[in-house]
Backbone bond lengths (Angstrom), bond angles and torsions (degrees), N, CA, C in turn:
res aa  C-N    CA-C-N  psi(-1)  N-CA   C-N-CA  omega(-1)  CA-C   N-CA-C  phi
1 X - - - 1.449 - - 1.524 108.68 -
2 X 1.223 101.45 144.64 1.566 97.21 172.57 1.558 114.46 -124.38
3 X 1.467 129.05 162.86 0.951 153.31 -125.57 1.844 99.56 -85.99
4 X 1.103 101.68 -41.15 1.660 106.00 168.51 1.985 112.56 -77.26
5 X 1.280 107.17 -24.02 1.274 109.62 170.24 1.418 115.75 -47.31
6 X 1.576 105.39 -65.30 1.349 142.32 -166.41 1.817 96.79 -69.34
7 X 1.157 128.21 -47.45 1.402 126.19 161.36 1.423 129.01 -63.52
8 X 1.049 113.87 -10.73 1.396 133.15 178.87 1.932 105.19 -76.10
9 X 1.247 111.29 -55.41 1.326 139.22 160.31 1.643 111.57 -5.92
10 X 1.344 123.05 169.80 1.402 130.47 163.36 1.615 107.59 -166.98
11 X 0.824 93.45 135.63 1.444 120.65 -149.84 1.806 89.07 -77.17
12 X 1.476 115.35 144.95 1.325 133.64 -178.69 1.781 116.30 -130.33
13 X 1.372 101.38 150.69 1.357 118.11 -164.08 1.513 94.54 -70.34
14 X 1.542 128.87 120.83 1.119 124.92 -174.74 1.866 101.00 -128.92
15 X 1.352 110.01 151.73 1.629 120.99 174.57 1.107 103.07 -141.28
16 X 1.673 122.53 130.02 1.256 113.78 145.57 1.271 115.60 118.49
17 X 1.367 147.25 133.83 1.234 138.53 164.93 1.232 130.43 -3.26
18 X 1.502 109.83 -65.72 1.873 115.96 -167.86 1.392 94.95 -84.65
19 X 0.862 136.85 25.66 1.716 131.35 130.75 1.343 123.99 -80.82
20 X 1.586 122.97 -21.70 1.203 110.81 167.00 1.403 123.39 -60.30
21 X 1.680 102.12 146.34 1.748 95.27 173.98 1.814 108.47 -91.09
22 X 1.232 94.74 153.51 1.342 120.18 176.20 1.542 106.35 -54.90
23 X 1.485 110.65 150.87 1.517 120.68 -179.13 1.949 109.68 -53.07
24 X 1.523 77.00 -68.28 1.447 85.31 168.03 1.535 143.56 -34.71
25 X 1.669 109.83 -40.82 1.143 126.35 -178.51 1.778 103.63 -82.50
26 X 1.092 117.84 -54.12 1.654 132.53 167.55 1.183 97.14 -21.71
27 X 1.520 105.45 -71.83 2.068 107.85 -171.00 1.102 117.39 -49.33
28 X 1.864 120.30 -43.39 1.269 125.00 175.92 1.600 124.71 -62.57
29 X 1.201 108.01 -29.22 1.594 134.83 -179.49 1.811 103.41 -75.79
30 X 1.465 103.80 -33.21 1.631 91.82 -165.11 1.624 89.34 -88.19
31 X 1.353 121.56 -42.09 2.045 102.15 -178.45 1.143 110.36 -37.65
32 X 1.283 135.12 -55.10 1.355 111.84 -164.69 1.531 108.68 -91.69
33 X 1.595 134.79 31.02 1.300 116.94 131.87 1.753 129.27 -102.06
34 X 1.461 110.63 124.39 1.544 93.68 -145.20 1.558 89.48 -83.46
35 X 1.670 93.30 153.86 1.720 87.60 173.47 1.745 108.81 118.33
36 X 1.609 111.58 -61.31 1.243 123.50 -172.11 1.314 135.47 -85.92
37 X 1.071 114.21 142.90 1.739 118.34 -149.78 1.523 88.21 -128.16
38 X 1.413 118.36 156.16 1.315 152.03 116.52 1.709 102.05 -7.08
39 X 1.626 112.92 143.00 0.822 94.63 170.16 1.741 92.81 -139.10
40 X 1.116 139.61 177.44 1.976 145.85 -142.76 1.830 88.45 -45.40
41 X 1.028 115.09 112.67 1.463 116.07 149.44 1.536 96.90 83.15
42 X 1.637 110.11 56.03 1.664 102.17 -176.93 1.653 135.31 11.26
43 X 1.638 122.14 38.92 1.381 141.76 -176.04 1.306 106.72 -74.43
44 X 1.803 113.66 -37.04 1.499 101.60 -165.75 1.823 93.33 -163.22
45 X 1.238 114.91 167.10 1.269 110.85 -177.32 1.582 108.35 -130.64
46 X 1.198 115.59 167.67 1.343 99.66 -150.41 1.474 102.61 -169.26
47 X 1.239 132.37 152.48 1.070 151.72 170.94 1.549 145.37 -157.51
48 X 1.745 125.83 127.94 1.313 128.60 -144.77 1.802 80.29 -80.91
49 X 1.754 108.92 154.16 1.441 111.38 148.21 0.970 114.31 -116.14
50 X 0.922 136.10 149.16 1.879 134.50 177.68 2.227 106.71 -100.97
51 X 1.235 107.19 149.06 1.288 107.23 167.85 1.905 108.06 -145.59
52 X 1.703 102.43 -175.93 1.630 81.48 179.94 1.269 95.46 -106.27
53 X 1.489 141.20 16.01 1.268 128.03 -157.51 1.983 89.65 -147.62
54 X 1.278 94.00 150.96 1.937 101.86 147.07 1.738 113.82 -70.49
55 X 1.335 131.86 -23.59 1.116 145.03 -155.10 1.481 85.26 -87.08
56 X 1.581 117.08 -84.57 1.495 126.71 173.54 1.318 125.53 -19.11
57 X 1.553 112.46 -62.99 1.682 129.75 164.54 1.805 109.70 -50.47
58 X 1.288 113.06 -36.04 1.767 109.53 -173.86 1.897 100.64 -70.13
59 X 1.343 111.23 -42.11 1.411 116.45 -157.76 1.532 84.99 -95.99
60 X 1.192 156.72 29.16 1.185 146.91 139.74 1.682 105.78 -95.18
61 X 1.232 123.15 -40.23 1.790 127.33 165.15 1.543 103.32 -57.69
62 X 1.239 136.44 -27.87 0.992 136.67 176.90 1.033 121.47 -70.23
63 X 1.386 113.70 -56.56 1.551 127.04 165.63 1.822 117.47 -45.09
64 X 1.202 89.62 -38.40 1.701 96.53 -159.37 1.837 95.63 -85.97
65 X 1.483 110.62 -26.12 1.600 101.10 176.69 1.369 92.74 -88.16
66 X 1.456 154.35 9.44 1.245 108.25 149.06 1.762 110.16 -74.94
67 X 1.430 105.69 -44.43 1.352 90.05 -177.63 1.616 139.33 -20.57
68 X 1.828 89.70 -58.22 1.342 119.75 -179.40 1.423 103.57 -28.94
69 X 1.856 111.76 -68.58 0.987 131.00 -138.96 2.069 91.66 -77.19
70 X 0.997 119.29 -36.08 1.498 128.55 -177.56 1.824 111.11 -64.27
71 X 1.505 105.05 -35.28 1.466 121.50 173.61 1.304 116.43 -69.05
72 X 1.695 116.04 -19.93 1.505 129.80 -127.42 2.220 113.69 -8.12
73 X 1.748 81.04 81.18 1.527 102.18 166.21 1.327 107.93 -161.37
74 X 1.176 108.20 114.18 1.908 119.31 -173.13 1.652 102.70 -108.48
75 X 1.736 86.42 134.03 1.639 89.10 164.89 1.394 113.35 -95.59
76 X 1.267 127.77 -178.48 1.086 159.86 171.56 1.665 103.72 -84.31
77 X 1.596 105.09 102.98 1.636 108.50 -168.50 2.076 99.53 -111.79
78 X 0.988 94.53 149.72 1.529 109.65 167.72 1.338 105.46 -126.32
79 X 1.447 120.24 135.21 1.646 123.19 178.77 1.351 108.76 -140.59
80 X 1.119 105.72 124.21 1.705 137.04 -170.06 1.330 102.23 -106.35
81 X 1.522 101.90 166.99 1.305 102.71 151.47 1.540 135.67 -72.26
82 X 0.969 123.30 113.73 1.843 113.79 -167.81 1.640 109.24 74.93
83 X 1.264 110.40 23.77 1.721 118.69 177.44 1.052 147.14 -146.13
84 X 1.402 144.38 128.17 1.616 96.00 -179.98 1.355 90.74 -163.53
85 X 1.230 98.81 117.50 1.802 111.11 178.81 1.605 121.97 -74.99
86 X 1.372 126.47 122.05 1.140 134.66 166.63 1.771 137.54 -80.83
87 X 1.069 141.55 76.70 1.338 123.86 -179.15 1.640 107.26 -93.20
88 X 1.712 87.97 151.55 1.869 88.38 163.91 1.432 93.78 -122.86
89 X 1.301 105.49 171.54 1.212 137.16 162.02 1.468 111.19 -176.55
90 X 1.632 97.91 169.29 2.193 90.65 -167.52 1.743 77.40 -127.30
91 X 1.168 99.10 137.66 1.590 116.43 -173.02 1.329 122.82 -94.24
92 X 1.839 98.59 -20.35 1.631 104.61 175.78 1.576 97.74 -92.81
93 X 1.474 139.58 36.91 1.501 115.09 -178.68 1.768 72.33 -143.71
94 X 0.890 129.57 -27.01 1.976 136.49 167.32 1.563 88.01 100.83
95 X 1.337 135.83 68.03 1.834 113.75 179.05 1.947 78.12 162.77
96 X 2.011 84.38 -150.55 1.458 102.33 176.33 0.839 86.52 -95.44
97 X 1.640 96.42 177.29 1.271 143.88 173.19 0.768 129.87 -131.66
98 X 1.816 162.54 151.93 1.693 143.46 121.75 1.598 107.17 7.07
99 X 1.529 105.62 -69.77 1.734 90.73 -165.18 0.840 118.35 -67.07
100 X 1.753 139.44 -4.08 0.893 133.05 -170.73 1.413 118.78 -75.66
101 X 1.517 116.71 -44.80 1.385 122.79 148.83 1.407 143.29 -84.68
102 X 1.453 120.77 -0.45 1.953 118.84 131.99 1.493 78.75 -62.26
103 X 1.313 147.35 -118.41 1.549 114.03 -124.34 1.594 133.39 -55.16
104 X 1.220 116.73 -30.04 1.424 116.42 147.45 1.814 113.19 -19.05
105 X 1.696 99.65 -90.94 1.221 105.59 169.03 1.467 134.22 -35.52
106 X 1.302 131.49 -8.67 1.494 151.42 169.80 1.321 113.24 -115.88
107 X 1.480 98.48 3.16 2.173 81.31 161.38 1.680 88.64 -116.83
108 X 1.069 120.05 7.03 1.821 113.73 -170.45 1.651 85.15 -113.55
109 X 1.057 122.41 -6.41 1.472 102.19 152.34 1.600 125.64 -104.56
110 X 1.299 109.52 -13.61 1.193 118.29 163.51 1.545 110.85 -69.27
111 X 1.290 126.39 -62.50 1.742 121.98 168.93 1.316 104.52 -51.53
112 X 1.348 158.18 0.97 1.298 161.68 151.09 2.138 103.98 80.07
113 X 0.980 80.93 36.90 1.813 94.06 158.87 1.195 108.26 -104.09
């Protein structure tokens, strides 16, 4: 799959275990988002953004919570100065998910990588 595939996507109301994705598939799913790693005990995946401003970094969280809110699937944001770390994970399946990476893939088109 590739990265515009996976952005192409829309994210679905998921519950429950057999929505999690497989180890295997995760690994295959995370190459084509460049940048993003695993994060302690493959739970969630995640990735730092860099900016030159606090101003820059706020209006990129901005951007990315409308997404969120349009996907209805929110990550877990940290905002720095000149930074701002993203993880997903879907909390009703306890792990990943599919949406977790279409939204990956829709904040890496939003940062314009």
């Amino acid at each position: 799959m590739k990265i515009n595939e996976l952005c192409a996507q829309t994210c679905a109301a998921l519950k429950g275990k057999p929505h999690q994705i497989a180890a295997v598939r995760a690994h295959e799913l995370l190459a084509v988002l460049p940048g993003w790693e695993f994060g302690s005990g493959e739970g969630d995946i995640r990735k730092q953004f860099k900016f030159p401003d606090f101003v820059h970094a706020l209006a990129f969280v901005n951007a990315l919570g409308w997404i969120a809110e349009q996907q209805n699937h929110h990550p877990d944001l940290e905002l720095g100065w000149g930074r701002v770390l993203v993880r997903f994970s879907t909390h009703d399946v306890g792990g990943l998910s599919m949406n977790d990476f279409i939204c990956a893939a829709k904040v890496e088109a939003l940062s314009g990588n």
